[in-house]
N, C-alpha and C positions, 0 to 999 in steps of 0.2 A: 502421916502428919501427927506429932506429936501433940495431944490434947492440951497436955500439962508445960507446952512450950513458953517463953516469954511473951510472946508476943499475941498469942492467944490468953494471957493472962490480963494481959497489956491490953488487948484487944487494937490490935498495932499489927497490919500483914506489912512487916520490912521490907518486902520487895516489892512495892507498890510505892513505900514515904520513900525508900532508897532511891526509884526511879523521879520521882516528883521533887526530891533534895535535889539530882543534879540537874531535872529542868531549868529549877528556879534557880539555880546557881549559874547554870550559863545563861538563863533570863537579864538577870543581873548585871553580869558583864555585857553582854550587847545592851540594855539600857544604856549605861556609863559611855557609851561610846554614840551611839541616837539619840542623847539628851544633852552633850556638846560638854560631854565631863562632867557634869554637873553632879559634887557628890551626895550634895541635899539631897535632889531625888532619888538617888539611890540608897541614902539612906531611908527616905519615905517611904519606899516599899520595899524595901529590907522588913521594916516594920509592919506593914502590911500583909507580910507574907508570913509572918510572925505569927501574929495575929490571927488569920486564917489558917496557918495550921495547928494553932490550939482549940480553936471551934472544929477541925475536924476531929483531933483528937476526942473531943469531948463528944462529939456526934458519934463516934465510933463506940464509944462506952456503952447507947440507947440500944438495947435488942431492935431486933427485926421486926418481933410481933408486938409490941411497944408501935411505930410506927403504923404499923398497918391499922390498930384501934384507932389512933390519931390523928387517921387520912381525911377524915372528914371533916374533922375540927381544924385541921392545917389550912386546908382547902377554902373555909368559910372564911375562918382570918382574914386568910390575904385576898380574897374576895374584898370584905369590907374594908380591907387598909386600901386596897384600889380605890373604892369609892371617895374614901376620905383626900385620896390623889387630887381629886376631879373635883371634890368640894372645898378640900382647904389645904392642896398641894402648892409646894414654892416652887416658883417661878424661875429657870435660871437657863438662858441659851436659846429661849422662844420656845421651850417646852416647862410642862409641870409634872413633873416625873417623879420630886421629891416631898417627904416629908420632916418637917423642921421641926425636933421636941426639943430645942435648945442647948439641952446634951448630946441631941444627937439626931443627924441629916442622911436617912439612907429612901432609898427607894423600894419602895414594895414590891415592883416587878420583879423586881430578883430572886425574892420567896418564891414566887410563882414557879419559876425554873426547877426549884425542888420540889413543891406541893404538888403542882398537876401529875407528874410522874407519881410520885406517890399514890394520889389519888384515883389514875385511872389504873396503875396496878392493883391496888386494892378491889378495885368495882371488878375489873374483868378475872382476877385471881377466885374470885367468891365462889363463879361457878366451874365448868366443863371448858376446856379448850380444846379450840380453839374455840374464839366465840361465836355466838348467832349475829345475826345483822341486825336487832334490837340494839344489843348490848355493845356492840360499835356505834352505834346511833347516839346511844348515850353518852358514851366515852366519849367523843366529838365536841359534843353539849358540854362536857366538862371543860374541855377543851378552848371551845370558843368564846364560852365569859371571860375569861379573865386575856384572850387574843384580842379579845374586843376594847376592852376596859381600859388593856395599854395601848391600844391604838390612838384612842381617841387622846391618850398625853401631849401632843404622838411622839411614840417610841417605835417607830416599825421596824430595828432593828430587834430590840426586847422582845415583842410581839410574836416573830418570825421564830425565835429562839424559844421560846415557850412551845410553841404552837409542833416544833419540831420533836421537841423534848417528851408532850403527849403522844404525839404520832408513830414516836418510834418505841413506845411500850406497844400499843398497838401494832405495829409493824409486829414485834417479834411473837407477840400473843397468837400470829398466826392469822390470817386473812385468805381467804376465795379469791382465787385469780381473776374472777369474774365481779367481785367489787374493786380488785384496785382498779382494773382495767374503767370501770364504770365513775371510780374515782378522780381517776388520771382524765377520764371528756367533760367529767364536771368540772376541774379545777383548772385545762384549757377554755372550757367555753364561759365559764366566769369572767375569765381577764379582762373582757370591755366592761364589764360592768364595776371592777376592782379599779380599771385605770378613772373610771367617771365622778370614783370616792376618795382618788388618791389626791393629795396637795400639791399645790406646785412645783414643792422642791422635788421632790419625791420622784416626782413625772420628770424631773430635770435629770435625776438620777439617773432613771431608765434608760433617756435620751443619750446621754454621758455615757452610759456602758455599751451602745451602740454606737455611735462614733464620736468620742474625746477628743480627735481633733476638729473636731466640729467650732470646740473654743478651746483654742489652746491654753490661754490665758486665763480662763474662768471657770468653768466648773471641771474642764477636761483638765486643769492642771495637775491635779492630785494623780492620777492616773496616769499619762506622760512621762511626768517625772520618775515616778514608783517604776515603770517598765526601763525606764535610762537606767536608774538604779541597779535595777536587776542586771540588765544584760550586761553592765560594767565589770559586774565583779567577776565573769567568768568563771573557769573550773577552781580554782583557790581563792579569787576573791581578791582583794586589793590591801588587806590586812589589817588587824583590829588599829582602830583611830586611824583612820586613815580614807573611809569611804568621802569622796567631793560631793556629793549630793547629799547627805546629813553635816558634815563640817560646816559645807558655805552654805546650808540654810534653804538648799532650794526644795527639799523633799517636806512635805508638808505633816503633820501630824505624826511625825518619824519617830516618838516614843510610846504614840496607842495604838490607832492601826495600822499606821504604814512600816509599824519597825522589824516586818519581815523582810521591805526592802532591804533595809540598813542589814538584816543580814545577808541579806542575796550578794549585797556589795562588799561587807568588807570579809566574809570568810568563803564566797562562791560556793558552787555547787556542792563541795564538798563540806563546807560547815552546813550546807541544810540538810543535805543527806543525814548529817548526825542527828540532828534536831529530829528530822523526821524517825531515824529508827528510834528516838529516845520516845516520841507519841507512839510509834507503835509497841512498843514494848509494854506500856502504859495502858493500851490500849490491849492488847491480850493478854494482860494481866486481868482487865477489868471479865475480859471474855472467859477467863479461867474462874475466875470468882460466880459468873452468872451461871455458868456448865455445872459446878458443883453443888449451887445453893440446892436447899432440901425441900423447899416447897416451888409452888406457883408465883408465890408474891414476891420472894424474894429474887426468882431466876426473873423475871419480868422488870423488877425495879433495878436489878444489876445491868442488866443488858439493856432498857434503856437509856439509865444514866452513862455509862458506855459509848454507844453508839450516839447519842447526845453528844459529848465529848468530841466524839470522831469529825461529828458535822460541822463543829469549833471551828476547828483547824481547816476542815476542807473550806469552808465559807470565806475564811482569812484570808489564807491564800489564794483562792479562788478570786476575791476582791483584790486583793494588792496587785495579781502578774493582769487585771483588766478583764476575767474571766467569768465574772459577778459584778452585777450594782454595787456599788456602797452601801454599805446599812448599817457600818458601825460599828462593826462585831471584832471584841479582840483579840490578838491572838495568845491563846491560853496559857496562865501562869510566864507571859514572856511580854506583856505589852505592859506598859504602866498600867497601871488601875488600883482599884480600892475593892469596891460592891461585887466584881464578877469573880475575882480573884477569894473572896468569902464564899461566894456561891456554888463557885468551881469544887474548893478544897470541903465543904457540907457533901456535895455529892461523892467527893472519896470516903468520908470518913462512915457514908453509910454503905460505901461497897466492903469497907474493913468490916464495919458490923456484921455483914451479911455473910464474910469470909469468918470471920473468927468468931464468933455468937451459934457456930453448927454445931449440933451433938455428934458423938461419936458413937461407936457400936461396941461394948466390947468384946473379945473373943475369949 
């Protein structure tokens, strides 16, 4: 690899914005076709996508060891900007997840998604890996403030995504077969006690992901529909503007999370197969990035931003085909949105840093 390359100059790995230009481009086009033509919204997050990808640019500029000094001051931030949620957060859908500075209405949970990561790379990076059981213990702890903090918004889709995002730094830090396993009877035998804190809707969720035709009509309908959807469009699909369950309106939330149905319908099996190898490609690019970085912090923050990413997409889909609760979660660089679609392109732009910010050796 050429040190003195463009893009190294640029601090810009191309095959990484190159695979993410044509996500968001056929994002794009299946919006237009799940939002009922609509070219506003397409133009809105044309813009949005804009937008995010000049914050990652800029995020790709910041060194590696830059961040890691920072980890802890990221961390505390958005700690307190949590709190400020809970004290003088707006109100909007029967949750308070936002903060309104007039100029500008975003949600602090979203920092979160990149701070924890951050945060517990730095703490477990410090010493020896794999780590001791102390220093998981702790990494947890990091973990759990700010899982907690957005729960109580409640955001238990946010929450989950956070929580996943820590967990899977630690995942790759290396773990004792003998805590996960110790992990995995605590985090079953939790459940009654998890179901006894959760809220009604919530627990409706649950219900709903075990049998949706329980209420066809009512909470099962999101789901119902999303699998008619699916299984419509068969091996080709029924063809762009063309799917009946986004046209007539009966598929519900068919431009944020449900618009993997809309593409299950109108390009079949074979437009997800593309979509899909376009994530993985995306996805071992992110894995190629983590293999080469030069230290502990940075193979730890590459892979689990990464593997974060990966969980995206499983969770989405997972939830659209009725294979996961609802919680919210959209799907990546493809569903409408604002706040994740920033969040999303921040965690590329420190996997570019982490690729292009390496010394070289010379010969």
């Amino acid at each position: 690899m050429n040190e003195f390359s463009l893009g190294y100059r640029m601090h810009i790995d191309f095959i990484l914005l190159f695979l993410i230009f044509i996500l968001c481009s056929c994002g794009l086009v299946i919006l237009y076709s799940a939002s009922g033509q609509n070219i506003d919204l397409v133009y809105n997050q044309a813009i949005k996508l804009s937008i995010a990808l000049l914050c990652m640019v800029l995020v790709a500029q910041v060194p590696p060891a830059n961040l890691n000094r920072l980890s802890l001051l990221l961390y505390i931030f958005g700690i307190i900007l949590l709190l400020f949620v809970i004290i003088f957060g707006d109100v909007g859908k029967g949750a308070q997840r936002w903060l309104d500075l007039k100029i500008l209405r975003f949600q602090p949970s979203e920092l979160m998604k990149i701070s924890v990561p951050i945060m517990v790379s730095s703490y477990l990076s410090a010493r020896f890996l794999p780590p001791k059981f102390l220093r998981v213990v702790v990494s947890c702890l990091f973990i759990i403030v700010p899982v907690f903090l957005i729960a109580q918004q409640p955001d238990l889709g946010t929450a989950m995504l956070v929580m996943i995002a820590g967990i899977s730094v630690i995942f790759v830090a290396g773990l004792n077969w003998r805590f996960l396993l110790s992990l995995f009877i605590l985090s079953a035998s939790s459940i009654p006690l998890l179901w006894h804190f959760m809220r009604d809707y919530q627990k409706q969720r649950v219900l709903t992901f075990l049998d949706p035709e329980k209420d066809p009509l009512g909470a099962g309908y999101h789901i119902i529909q999303s699998k008619i959807a699916i299984g419509s469009g068969g091996f080709y699909g029924k063809g762009w503007l063309n799917g009946t369950q986004s046209r007539l309106e009966f598929l519900p939330e068919r431009s944020t999370d449900f618009i993997f149905a809309v593409l299950c319908e109108e390009f079949g099996m074979m437009g997800v197969l593309a979509i899909i190898t376009i994530y993985l490609l995306i996805i071992f690019r992110g894995l190629y990035i983590s293999y080469y970085a030069q230290d502990a912090f940075r193979q730890l923050l590459a892979s689990g931003i990464t593997l974060t990413f990966f969980v995206y997409i499983i969770v989405n889909m997972g939830m659209v085909v009725g294979q996961l609760p609802v919680v919210g979660v959209p799907l990546p660089l493809i569903s409408y949105g604002g706040s994740s679609i920033v969040t999303l392109m921040i965690g590329f732009g420190i996997l570019m840093s982490i690729q292009t910010h390496r010394k070289f050796l010379k010969r």
